[in-house]
N, C-alpha and C positions, 0 to 999 in steps of 0.2 A: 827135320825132326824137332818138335818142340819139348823142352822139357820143363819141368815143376819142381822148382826146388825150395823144399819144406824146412824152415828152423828157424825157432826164434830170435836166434842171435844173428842182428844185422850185418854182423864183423862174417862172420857164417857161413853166409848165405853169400858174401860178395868173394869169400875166398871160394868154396864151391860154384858160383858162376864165373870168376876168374881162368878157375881150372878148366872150367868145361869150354869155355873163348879159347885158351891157352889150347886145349885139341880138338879143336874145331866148330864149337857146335856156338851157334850166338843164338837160337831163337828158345829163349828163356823166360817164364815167368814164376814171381815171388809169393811164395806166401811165409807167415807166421804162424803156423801150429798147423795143426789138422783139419779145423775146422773152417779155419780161413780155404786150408789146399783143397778140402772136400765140396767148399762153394766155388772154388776157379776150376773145378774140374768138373762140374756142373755146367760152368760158361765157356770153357775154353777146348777146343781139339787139342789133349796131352798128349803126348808118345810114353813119354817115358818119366817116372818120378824119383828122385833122391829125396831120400829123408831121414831127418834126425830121428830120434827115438824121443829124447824129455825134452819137453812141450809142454807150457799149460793148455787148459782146455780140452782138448784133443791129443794126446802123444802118434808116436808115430806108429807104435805098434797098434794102436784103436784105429787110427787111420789106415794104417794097412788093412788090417780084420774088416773095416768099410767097404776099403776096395773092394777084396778079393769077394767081399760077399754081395755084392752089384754083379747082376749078370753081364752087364755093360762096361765093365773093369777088369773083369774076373784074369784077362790074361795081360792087363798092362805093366808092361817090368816096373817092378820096385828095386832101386838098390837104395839101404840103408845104411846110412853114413854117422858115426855115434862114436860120441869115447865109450859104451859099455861093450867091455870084450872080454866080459867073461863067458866061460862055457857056457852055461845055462843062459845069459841072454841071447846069445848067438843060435843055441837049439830054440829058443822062448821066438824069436823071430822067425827063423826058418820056418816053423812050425805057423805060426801066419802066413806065410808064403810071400815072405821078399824073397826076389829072384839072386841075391845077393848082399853082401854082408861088407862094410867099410870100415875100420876103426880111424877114427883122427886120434892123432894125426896123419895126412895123407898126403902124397904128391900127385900132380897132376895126372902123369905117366899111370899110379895106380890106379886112379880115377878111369882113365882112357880105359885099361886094361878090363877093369872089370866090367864097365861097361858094352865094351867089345866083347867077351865073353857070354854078358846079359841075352845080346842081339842073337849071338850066334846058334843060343839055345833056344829063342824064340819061336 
């Protein structure tokens, strides 16, 4: 399973691919915003995308609303991974349709979890 994992901060992105090494999964590719993730998903077979929410250029919420509105995306799990967690961004998401919701700080184990959830609803 290949996954996309979206956010501008490099620090970010190595602790999310860390985690995702840490439970299993090594085949991983990087982007920096949306707009970069919306070109590597153009070129690359995704399974599955984590993504931050604030992003210049492209956020993740725009990126998601892309997705889901690509007939060729329309079912690819999103889980979003964000310090915003308040009520309203977490309905403001949902309602883009990520398949799930992360607040960082995160551990691994929750990482695993909800992603195994993601799968299971697929």
């Amino acid at each position: 399973m290949k996954f996309l994992v979206v956010d501008d901060s490099p620090t970010m992105r190595r602790i999310v691919i860390n985690a995702l090494r840490k439970v299993g999964y090594s085949d991983i590719v990087q982007a920096e915003d949306g707009k970069d993730a919306w070109d590597k998903l153009s070129d690359e077979k995704i399974d599955f995308i984590i993504t931050d929410w604030n992003m210049p250029n492209m956020n993740g919420l725009q990126f998601t609303q892309a997705v889901r509105s690509n007939t060729q995306f329309q079912t690819l799990p999103i889980l979003m991974v964000t310090t915003r967690s308040g009520r309203g961004d977490v309905l403001q998401a949902l309602q883009a349709k990520v398949n799930n919701y992360v607040t960082k700080p995160f551990t691994p184990q929750v990482l695993k979890d909800k992603i195994g959830q993601i799968l299971q609803s697929v």
